[in-house]
C-alpha positions as CSV (number, residue, x, y, z in Angstrom):
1,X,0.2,86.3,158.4
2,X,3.1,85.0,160.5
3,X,4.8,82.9,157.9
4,X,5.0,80.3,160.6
5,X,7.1,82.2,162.6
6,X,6.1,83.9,166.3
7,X,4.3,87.5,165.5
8,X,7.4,88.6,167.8
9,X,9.8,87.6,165.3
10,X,8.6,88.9,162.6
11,X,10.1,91.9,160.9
12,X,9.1,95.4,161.5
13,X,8.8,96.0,158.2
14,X,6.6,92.7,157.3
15,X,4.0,93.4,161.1
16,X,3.4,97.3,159.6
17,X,3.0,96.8,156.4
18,X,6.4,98.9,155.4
19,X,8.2,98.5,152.0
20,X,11.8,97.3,152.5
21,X,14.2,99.8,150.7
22,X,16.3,98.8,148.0
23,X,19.8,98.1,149.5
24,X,21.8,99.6,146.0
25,X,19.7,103.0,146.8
26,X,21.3,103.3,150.9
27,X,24.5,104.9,152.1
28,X,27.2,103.6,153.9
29,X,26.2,104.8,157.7
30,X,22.2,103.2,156.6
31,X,23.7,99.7,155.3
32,X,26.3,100.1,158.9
33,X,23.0,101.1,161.2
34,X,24.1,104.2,161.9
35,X,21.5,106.0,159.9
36,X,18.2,105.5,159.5
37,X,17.1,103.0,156.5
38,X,13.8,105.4,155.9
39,X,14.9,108.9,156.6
40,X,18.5,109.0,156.6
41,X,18.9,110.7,160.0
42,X,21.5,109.6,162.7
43,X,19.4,107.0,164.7
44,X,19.1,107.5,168.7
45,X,16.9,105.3,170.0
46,X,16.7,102.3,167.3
47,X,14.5,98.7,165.7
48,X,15.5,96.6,163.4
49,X,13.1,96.9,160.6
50,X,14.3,93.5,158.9
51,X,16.8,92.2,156.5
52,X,17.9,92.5,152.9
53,X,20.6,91.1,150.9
54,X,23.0,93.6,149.3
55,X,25.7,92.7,147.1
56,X,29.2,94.4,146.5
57,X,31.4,92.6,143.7
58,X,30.7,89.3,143.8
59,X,30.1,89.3,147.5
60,X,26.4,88.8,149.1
61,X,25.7,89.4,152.7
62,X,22.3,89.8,154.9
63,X,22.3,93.0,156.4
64,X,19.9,94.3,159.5
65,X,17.9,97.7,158.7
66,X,17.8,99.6,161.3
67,X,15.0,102.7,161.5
68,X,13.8,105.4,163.9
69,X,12.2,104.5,167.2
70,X,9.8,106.0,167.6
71,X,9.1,105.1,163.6
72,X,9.9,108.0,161.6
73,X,7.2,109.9,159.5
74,X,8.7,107.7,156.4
75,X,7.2,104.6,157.5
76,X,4.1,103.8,155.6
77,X,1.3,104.5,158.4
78,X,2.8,107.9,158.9
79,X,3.8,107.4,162.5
């Protein structure tokens, strides 16, 4: 399903099937982009699996996950 939106906008996560993480659960360099959102390792080469809202105090913001490209062996086809 495309939600009404373009297949080439839809997220990563939502196109394979891939369970966003919980944002409470990431570090610092994964909620920055820096790390990957599934495996934790520095990312390289980079896409944006999709978007979650975290919150900090009483603060909420959108923020982009951003996983391994090629996708990592934690995404959910094994890839």
């Amino acid at each position: 399903m495309t939600d009404g939106r373009p297949v080439a906008q839809q997220s990563l996560a939502a196109a394979r099937g891939i369970e966003m993480p919980d944002p409470d659960t990431l570090t610092g360099p994964q909620l920055e982009g820096w790390d990957c959102a599934l495996c934790e390792r520095r990312l390289i080469a980079d896409q944006l699996l999709g978007t979650v809202e975290w919150t900090c105090g009483s603060r909420t913001r959108e923020v982009e996950l951003w996983v391994c490209r090629p996708l990592c062996g934690d995404g959910s086809d094994g890839a």
